[in-house]
VEXSEZA-596133 format. One record per residue (C-alpha): x, y, z. Coordinates in steps of 0.02 Angstrom, whole numbers, plus 50000, padded with zeros to 5 digits. Example, Ala and Ser with C-alpha at 12.3 -4.5 7.8 and 13.67 -1.06 7.14 Angstrom:
<mardrens>
mardren u->50615 v->49775 w->50390
mardren u->50684 v->49947 w->50357
</mardrens>
This chain:
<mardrens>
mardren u->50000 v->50000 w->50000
mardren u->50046 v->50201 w->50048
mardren u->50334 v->50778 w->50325
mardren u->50245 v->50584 w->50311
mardren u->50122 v->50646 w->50162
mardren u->50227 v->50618 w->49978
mardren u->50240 v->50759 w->49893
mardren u->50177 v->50790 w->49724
mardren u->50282 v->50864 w->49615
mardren u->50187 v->50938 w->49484
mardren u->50246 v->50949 w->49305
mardren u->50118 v->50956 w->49190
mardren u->50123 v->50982 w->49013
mardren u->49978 v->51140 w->48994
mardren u->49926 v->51214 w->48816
mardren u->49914 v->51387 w->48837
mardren u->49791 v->51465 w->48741
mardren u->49773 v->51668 w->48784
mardren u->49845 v->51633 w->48946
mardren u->49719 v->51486 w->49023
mardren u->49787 v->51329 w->49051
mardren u->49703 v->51208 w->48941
mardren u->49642 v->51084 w->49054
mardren u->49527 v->51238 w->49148
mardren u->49433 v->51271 w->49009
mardren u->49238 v->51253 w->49044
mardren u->49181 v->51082 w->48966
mardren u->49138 v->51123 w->48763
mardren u->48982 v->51059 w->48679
mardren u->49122 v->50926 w->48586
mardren u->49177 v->50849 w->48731
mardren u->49171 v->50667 w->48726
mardren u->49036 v->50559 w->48813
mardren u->49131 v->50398 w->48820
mardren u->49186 v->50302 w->48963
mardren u->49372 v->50376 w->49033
mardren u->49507 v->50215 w->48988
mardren u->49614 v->50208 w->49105
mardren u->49774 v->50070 w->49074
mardren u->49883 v->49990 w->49231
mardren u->49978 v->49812 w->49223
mardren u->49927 v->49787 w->49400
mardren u->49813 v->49648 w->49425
mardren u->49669 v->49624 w->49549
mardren u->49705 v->49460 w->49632
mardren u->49541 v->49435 w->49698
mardren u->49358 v->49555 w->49700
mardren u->49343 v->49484 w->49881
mardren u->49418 v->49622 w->50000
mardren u->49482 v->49468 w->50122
mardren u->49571 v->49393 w->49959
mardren u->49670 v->49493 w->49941
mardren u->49822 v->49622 w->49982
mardren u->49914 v->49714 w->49825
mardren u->49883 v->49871 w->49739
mardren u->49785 v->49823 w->49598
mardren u->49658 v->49733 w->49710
mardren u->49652 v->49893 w->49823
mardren u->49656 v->50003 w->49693
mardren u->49487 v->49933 w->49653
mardren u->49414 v->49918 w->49807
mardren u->49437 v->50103 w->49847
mardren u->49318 v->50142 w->49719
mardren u->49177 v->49990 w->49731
mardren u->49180 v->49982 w->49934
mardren u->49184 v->50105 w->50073
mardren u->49285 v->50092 w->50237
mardren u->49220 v->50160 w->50392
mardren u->49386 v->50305 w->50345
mardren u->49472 v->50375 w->50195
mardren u->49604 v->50489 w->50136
mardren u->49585 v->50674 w->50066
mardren u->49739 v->50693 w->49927
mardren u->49866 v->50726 w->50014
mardren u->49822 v->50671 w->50171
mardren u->49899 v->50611 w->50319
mardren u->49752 v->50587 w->50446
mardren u->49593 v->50491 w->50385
mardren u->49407 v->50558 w->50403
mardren u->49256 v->50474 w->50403
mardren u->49185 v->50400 w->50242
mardren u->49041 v->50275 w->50298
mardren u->49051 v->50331 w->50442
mardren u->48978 v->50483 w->50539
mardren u->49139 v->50501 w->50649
mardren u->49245 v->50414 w->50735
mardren u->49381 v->50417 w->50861
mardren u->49463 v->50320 w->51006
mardren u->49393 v->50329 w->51194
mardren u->49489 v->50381 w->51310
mardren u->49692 v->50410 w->51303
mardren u->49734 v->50212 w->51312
mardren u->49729 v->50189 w->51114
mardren u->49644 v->50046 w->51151
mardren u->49462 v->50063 w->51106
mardren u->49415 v->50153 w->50932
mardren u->49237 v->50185 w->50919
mardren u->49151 v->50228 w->50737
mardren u->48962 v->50289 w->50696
mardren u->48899 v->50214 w->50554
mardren u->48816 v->50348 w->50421
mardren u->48624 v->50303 w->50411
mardren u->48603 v->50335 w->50244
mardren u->48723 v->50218 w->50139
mardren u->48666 v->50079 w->50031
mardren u->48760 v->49948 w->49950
mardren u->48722 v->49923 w->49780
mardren u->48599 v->49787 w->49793
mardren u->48493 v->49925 w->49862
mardren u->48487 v->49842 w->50063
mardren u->48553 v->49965 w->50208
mardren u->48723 v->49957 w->50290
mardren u->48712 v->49926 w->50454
mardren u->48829 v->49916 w->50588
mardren u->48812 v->49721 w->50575
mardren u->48900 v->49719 w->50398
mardren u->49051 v->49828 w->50481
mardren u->49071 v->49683 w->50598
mardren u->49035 v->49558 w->50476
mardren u->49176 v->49627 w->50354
mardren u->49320 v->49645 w->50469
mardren u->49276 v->49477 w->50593
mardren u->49251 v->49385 w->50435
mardren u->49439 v->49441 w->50342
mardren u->49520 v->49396 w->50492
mardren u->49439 v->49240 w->50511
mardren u->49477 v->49192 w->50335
mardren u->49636 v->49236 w->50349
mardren u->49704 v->49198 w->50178
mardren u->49894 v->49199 w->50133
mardren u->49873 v->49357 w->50025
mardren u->49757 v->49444 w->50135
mardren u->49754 v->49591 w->50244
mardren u->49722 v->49511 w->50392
mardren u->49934 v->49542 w->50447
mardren u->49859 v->49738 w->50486
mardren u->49758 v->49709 w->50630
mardren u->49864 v->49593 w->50745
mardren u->49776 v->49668 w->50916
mardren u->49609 v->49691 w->50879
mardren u->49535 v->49582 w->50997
mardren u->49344 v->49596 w->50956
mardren u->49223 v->49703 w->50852
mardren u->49050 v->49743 w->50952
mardren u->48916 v->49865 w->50876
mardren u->48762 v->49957 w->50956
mardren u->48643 v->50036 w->50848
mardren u->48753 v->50114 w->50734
mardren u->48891 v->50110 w->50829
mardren u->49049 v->50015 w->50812
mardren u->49174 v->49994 w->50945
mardren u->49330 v->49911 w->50924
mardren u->49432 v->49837 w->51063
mardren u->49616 v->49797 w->51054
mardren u->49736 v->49717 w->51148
mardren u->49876 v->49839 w->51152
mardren u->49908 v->50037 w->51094
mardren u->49912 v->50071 w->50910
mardren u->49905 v->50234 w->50868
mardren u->49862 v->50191 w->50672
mardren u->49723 v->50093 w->50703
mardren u->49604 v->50252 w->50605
mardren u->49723 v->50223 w->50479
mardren u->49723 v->50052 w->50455
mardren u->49528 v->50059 w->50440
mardren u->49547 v->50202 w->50288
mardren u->49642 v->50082 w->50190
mardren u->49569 v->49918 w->50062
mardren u->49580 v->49822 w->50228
mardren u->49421 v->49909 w->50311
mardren u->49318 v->49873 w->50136
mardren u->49140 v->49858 w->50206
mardren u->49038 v->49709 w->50112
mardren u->48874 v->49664 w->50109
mardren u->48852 v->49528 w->50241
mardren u->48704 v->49442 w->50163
mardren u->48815 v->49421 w->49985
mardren u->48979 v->49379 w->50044
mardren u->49013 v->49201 w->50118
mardren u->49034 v->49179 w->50303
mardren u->49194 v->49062 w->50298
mardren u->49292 v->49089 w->50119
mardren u->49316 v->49210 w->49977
mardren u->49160 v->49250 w->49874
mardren u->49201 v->49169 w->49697
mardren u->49138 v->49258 w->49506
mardren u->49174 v->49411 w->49454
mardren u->49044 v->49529 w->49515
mardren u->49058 v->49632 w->49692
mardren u->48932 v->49731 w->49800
mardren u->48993 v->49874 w->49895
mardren u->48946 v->50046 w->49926
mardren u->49080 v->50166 w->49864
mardren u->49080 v->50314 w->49736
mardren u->49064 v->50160 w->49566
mardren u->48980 v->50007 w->49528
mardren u->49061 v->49854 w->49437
mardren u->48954 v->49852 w->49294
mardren u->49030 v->49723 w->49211
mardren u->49230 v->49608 w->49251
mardren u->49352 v->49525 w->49140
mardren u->49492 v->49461 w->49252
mardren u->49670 v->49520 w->49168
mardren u->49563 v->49604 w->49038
mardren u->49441 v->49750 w->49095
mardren u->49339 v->49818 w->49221
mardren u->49181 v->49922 w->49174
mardren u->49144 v->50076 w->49317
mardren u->48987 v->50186 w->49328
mardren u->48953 v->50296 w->49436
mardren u->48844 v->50224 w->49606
mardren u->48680 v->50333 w->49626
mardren u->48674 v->50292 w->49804
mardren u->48838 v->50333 w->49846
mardren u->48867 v->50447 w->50026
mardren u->48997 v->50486 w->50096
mardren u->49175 v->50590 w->50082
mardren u->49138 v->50635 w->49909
mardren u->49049 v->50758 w->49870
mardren u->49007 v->50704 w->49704
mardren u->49053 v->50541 w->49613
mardren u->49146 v->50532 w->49437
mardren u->49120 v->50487 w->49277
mardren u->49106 v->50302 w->49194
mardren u->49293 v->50219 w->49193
mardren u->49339 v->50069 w->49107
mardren u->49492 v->49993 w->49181
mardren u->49611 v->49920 w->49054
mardren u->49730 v->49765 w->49099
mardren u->49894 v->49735 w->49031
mardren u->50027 v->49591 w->49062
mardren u->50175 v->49685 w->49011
mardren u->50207 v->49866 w->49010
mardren u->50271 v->49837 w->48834
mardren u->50091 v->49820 w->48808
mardren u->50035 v->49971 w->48892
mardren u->50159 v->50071 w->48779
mardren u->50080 v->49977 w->48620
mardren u->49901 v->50024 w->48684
mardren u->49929 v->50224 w->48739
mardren u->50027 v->50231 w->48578
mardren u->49870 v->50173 w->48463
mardren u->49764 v->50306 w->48568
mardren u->49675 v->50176 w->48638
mardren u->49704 v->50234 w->48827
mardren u->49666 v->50435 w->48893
mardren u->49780 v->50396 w->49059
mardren u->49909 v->50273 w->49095
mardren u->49976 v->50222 w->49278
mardren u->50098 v->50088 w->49323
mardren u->50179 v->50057 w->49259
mardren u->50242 v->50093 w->49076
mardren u->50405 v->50046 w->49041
mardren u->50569 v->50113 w->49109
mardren u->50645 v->50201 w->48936
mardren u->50474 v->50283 w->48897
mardren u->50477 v->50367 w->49066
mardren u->50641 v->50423 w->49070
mardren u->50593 v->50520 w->48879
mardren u->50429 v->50607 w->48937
mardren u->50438 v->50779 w->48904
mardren u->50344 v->50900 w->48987
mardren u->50330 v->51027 w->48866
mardren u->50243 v->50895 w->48754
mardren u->50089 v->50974 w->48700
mardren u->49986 v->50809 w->48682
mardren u->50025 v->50762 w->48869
mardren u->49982 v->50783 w->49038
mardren u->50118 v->50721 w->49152
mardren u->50110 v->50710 w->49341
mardren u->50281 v->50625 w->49406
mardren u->50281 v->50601 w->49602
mardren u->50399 v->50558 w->49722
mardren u->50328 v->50388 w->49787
mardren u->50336 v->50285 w->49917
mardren u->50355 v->50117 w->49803
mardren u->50505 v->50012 w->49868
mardren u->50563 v->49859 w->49796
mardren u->50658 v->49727 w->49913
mardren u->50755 v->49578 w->49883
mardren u->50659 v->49450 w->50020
mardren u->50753 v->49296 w->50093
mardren u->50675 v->49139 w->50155
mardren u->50749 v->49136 w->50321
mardren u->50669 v->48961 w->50374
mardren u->50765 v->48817 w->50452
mardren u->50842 v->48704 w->50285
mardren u->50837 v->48877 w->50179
mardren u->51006 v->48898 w->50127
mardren u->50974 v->49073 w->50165
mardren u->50940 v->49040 w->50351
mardren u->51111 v->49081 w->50405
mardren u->51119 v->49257 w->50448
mardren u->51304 v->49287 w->50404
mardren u->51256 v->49205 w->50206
mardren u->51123 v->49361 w->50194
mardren u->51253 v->49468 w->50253
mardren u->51369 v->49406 w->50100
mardren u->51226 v->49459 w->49992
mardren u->51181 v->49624 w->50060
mardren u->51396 v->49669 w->50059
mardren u->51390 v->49623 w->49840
mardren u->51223 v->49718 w->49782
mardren u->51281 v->49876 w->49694
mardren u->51114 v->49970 w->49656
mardren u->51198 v->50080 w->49536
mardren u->51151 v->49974 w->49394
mardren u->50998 v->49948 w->49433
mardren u->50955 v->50116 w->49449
mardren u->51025 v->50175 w->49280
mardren u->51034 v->50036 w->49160
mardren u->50885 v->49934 w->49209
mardren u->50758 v->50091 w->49261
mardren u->50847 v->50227 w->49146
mardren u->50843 v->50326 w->49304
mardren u->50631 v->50330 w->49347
mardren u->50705 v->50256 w->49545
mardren u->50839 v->50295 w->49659
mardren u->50925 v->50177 w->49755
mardren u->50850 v->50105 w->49938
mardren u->50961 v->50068 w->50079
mardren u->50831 v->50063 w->50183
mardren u->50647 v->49962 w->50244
mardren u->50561 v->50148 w->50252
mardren u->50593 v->50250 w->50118
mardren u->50636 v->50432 w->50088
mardren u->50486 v->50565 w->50161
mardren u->50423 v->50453 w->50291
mardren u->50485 v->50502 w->50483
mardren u->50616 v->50372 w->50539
mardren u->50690 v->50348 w->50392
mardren u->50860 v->50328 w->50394
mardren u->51011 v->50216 w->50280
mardren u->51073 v->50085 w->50384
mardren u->51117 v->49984 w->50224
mardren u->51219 v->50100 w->50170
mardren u->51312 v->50112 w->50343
mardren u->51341 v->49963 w->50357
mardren u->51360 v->49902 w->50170
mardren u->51443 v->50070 w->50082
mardren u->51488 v->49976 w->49929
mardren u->51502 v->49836 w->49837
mardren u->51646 v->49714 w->49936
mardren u->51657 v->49548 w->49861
mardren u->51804 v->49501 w->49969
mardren u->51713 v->49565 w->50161
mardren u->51558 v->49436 w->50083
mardren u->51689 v->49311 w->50069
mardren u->51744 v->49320 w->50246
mardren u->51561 v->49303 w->50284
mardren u->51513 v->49163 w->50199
mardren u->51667 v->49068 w->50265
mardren u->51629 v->49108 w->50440
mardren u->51435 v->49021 w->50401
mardren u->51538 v->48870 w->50378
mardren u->51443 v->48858 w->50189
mardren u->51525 v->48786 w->50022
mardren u->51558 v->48891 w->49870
mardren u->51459 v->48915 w->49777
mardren u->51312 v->48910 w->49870
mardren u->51159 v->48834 w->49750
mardren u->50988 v->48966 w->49781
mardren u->50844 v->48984 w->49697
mardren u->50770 v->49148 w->49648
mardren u->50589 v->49192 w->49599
mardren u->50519 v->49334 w->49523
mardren u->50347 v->49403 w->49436
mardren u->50360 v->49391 w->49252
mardren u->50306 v->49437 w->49093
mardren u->50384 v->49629 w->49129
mardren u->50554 v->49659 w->49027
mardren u->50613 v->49777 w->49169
mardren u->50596 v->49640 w->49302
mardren u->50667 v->49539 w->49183
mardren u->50838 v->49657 w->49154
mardren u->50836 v->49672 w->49339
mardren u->50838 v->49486 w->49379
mardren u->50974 v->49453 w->49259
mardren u->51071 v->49588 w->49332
mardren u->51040 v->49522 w->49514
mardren u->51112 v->49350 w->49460
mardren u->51275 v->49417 w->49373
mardren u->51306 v->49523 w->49532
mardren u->51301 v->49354 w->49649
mardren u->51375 v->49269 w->49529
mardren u->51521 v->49374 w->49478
mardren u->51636 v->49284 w->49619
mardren u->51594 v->49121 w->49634
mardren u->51491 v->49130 w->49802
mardren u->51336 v->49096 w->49748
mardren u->51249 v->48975 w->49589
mardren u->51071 v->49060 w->49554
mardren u->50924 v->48973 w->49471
mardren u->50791 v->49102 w->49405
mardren u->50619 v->49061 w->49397
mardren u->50493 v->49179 w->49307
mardren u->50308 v->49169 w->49376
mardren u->50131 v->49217 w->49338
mardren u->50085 v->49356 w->49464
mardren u->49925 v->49256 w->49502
mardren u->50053 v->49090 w->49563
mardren u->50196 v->49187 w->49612
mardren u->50074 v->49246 w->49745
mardren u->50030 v->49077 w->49795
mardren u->50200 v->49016 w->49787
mardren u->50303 v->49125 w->49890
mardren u->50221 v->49114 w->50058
mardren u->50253 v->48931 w->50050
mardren u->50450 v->48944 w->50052
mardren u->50459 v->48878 w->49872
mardren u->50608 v->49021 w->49834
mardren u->50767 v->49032 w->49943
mardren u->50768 v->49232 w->49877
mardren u->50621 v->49332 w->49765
mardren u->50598 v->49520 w->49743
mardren u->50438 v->49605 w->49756
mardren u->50375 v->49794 w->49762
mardren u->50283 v->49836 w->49900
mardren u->50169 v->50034 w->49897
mardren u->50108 v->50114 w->50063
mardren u->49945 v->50072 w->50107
mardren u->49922 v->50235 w->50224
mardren u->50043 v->50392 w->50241
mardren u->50145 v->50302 w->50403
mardren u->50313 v->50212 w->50429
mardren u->50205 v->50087 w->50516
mardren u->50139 v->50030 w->50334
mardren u->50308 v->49972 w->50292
mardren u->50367 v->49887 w->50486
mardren u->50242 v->49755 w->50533
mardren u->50168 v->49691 w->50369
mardren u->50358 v->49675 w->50326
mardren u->50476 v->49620 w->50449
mardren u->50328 v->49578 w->50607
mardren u->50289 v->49416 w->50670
mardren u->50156 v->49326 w->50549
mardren u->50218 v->49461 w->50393
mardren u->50156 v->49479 w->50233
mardren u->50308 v->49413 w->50158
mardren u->50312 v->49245 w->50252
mardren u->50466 v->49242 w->50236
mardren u->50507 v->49136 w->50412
mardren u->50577 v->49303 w->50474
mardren u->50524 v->49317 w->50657
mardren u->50618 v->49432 w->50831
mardren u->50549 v->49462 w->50975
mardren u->50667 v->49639 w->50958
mardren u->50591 v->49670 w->50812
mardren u->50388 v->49662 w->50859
mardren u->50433 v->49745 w->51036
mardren u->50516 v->49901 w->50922
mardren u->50362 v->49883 w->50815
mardren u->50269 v->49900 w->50971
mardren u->50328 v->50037 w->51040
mardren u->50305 v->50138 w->50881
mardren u->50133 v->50134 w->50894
mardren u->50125 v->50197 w->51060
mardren u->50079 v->50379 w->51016
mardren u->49973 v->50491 w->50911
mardren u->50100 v->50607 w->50896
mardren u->50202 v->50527 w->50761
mardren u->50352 v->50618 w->50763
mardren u->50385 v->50535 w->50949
mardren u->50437 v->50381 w->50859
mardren u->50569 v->50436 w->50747
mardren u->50689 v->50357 w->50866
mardren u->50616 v->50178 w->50888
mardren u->50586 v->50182 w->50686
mardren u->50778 v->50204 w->50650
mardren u->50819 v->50069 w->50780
mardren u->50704 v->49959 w->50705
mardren u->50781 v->49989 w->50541
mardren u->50928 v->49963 w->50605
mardren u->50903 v->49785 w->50652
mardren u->50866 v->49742 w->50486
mardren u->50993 v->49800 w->50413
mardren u->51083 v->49669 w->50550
mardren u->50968 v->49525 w->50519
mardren u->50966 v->49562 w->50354
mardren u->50789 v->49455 w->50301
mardren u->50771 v->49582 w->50145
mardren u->50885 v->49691 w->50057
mardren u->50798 v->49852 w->50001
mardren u->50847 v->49881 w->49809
mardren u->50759 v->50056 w->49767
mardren u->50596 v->50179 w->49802
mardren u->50503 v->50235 w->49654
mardren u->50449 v->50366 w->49565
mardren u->50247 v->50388 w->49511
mardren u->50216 v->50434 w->49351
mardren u->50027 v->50465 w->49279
mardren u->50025 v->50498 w->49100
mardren u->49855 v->50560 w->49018
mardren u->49785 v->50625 w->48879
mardren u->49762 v->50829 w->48874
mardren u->49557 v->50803 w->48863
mardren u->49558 v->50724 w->49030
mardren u->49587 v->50815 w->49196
mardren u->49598 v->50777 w->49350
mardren u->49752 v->50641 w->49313
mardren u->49865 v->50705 w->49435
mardren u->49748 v->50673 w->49598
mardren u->49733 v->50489 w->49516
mardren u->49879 v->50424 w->49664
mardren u->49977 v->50507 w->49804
mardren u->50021 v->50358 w->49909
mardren u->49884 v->50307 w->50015
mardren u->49843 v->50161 w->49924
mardren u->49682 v->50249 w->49844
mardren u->49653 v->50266 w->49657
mardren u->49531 v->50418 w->49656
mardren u->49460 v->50376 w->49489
mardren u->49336 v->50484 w->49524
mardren u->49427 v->50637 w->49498
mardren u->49453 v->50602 w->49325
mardren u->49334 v->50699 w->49192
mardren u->49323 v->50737 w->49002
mardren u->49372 v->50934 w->49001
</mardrens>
C-alpha cells in the first residue's frame, strides 16, 4: 500500500491558449461522452476484499467499497467515509469507536448497518488467507456494535488503528452476499463506494459507473471508467501509443519514462515522488540455505544498486538502503552504513565464517512477463554470481502463482515491490519484517515486534522517529530483505482528461473519480 504525506511534484504539460491553462477550460459542447480508459499492468488478485492484499486489488476496492475512513489527497490523517465520525475513547489507544452513516446503501439497494462493519472485518480475519490483509490488525481483539455504533477493542496501543481502517483492509461488504467462511468466487462485487462494477474481465477490463446511492466523503462521484489490463508494460506502451488509453499508471516501461517531456503538447504528466520500494526478500526458514544470517550478510555486502538504477530503470528510481523509504519520519540508511559499497572480498569472509561451500546453489523467483523485472533479475544474478559465492536458478512466475507460491518457502530469495497502504512508517514495519508478515518469509524477533510495538504507542508521530531508526537498524543486521530502490509515480494522460494528477499520492487509493472529460 501508501513531513509523512509524499509530495507531488507537479509537472504538467499545459497548452496555453490566451493565457488559460488548457485543462481549465469550461467543458465544450464537443467533449466526449465515452467512458474515461484508464490502462495499469497491476492485477486484481481477487474482488473479495479478504482475498486479497496488493495494489491492483486495492486500487479497486477504493472505488467499489467504502471503509468506515478514507484519505483526502494529500492526506495524512483519515476522516470518516461510511462513517459519521469516529475516534478512540479515552487516552489508552485501546478502544476506537466509529458511527455508522444512516444513509448508505450497497448496491443491491439493502442498508448498511453496523452488522456488515462487523461482519467485514471479523470475517477477513477469520479467513485469513495467505494474500490477505488480515497481517494489519494483529491486536484487535473483538468488534461489538450498538445501533450504529461500532466499537473496536484491542489488545495493546496502536496509534494507526484510524488508519488502518481508511485503507482496502476496512472494505465494508454486504454481509448477506459475501460468504461467512471463504472468499466469494465470480466476478461481480457489492459494495457501497463512489462506482459500481458494471461488468469484470479478470486480466482484461473492468467496466465503472458511477453508484447513485453513493454517501459519503465525496461530494460528488465521477464519471464512467473502464479499467484496462495489461501483462507487460510493453503492452501498455503499444496500447497508449494506438490512442487507445486517455491515462496510463503503472507502470509503463522504464525508457518511455525516462523520455517524457513535459513541454509535450499532447501530454499531461504528473511525476511524484513515491513511496514504492522494491526489496530483495530471503527465506529465512530452518533448511533455507538462506537461514544463516552471516550468508544474507554476504549478499547484502555484493548488491551495487547503481546498475539497477541506471541501466535497468533509465533513472525513473533511486537507490533504497533502507525498509522505510525517503519522506516518511524514521527513515534513515542503515544499508548504506553498514554496506557502503560493493565488497566481494568482506562477503567472502562472511560466507566462510557460516561454515557454507562455494558456491552456494539458491533459487530465485520473480513476477514475470515485465522486461524491466526481467533486466533486473538478470542483473541480480551476474552480481552474485560474479565471484563464485553463489549459483542462482531464476524462475519467472505468473503474478496470480507467484502469489501463491512464495508464502510457501518455494524460493530461497524473490523480489517484490511493496506501495504504502496509508501515509505512516508503520505501513512498511509490521506487514514486513513483524511476526506473521506479509512476506512469510520465516523472518520472526521478539526485538523486532517489541520496536514495532513501541512505535505505535503515540498519536503524535514524530515521537517515534527514534524507535523507527532502531528498528531499521536491526534489519539491516538481520538482514531478512535487502531494500533495492523507492520509486517514482508517474501518471500519463491524455490533454482532454483532467483531473490525472489526483489519480495516486500514496495512500493506496486510486481516486478515479477525479478524473473527467474537460
Amino acid at each position: 500500500m501508501r513531513s509523512i504525506r509524499l509530495r507531488i511534484l507537479a509537472v504538467l504539460a499545459v497548452l496555453v491558449i490566451a493565457g488559460v491553462g488548457a485543462w481549465q477550460l469550461l467543458p465544450s459542447d464537443e467533449v466526449k461522452d465515452d467512458p474515461i480508459a484508464v490502462g495499469t499492468t497491476d492485477e486484481v488478485t481477487s474482488l473479495d476484499p479478504a482475498g486479497a492484499y496488493d495494489a491492483g486489488s486495492w486500487a479497486m476496492y477504493s472505488n467499489i467499497y467504502q471503509s468506515l475512513m478514507t484519505f483526502k489527497p494529500g492526506a495524512t490523517v483519515p476522516e470518516p467515509d461510511a462513517a459519521e465520525s469516529c475516534g478512540f475513547i479515552g487516552q489508552k489507544l485501546q478502544t476506537y469507536q466509529c458511527k455508522l452513516r444512516d444513509d448508505l446503501y450497497f448496491a443491491s439497494g439493502r442498508k448498511m448497518t453496523a452488522a456488515d462493519v462487523k461482519y467485514s472485518i471479523d470475517r477477513m480475519i477469520r479467513i485469513k488467507t495467505d494474500v490477505g490483509p488480515s497481517v494489519l490488525f494483529p491486536s484487535l481483539k473483538n468488534v461489538v456494535t450498538e445501533g450504529r455504533t461500532i466499537t473496536f477493542n484491542l489488545s495493546s496501543r496502536d496509534a494507526t488503528f484510524p488508519q488502518k481502517l481508511a485503507t482496502g483492509a476496512g472494505s465494508i461488504v454486504d454481509r448477506e452476499a459475501y460468504p461467512p467462511n471463504k472468499l466469494r468466487a465470480g466476478n461481480t462485487a457489492d459494495g457501497s463506494g463512489p462506482y459500481i462494477l458494471e461488468s469484470y474481465q479478470p486480466g482484461v477490463s473492468a467496466e465503472l459507473v458511477p453508484n447513485p446511492r453513493y454517501k459519503g466523503a465525496l461530494k460528488k462521484t465521477g464519471v464512467p471508467v473502464t479499467v484496462h489490463y495489461y501483462k507487460e508494460s510493453d503492452a501498455l506502451l503499444a496500447a497508449w501509443k494506438a490512442g487507445q488509453l486517455d491515462v496510463t499508471h503503472r507502470q509503463l516501461p522504464p525508457a518511455t519514462l525516462a523520455e517524457l517531456n513535459p513541454g509535450d503538447p499532447d501530454l499531461r504528466v504528473t511525476e511524484a515522488d513515491s513511496a514504492e520500494i522494491r526489496n530483495l526478500v530471503f527465506n529465512v526458514r530452518d533448511g533455507s540455505p538462506l537461514a544463516n544470517k552471516k550468508v544474507r550478510q554476504a549478499i547484502a555486502s555484493i548488491i551495487d544498486r547503481g546498475p539497477l538504477v541506471t541501466d535497468v530503470y533509465k533513472g525513473t528510481v533511486e537507490p533504497l538502503y533502507s525498509l522505510i523509504p525517503q519522506g516518511y519520519i524514521g527513515h534513515s540508511t542503515p544499508f548504506f552504513d553498514a554496506y557502503p559499497s560493493p565488497d566481494p572480498e568482506r562477503a567472502k569472509r562472511l560466507m566462510q565464517e557460516a561454515g557454507v561451500q562455494t558456491p552456494l546453489h539458491i533459487t530465485f523467483g520473480y513476477r514475470g512477463g515485465d522486461e524491466a523485472f526481467a533486466k533486473e533479475t538478470a542483473e541480480l544474478r551476474r552480481q552474485l554470481e560474479a565471484d563464485g559465492l553463489f549459483k542462482v536458478s531464476v524462475e519467472a512466475v505468473d503474478w496470480q502463482k507467484f502469489q501463491k507460491e512464495y508464502p510457501t518457502g518455494k524460493y530461497d530469495a524473490f523480489t517484490i515491490g511493496w506501495l504504502p497502504d496509508y501515509p505512516d512508517p508503520d505501513t512498511f514495519s509490521a506487514p514486513l519484517v513483524g511476526h506473521g508478515n506479509s512476506l512469510h518469509n520465516g523472518y520472526s524477533s521478539k526485538q523486532m515486534d517489541s520496536l514495532i510495538a513501541a512505535t505505535r504507542q503515540y498519536s503524535d508521530r514524530g515521537r517515534t522517529a527514534a524507535d523507527f531508526k532502531d528498528l531499521q537498524k536491526l534489519v539491516g543486521e538481520d538482514v531478512p530483505l535487502v531494500p533495492l530502490w523507492q520509486k517514482k509515480d508517474y501518471v500519463v494522460s491524455t490533454t482532454d482528461v483532467s483531473g490525472s494528477q489526483y489519480l495516486s499520492d500514496g495512500t493506496g487509493l486510486w481516486r478515479l473519480w477525479e478524473l473527467k472529460r474537460i
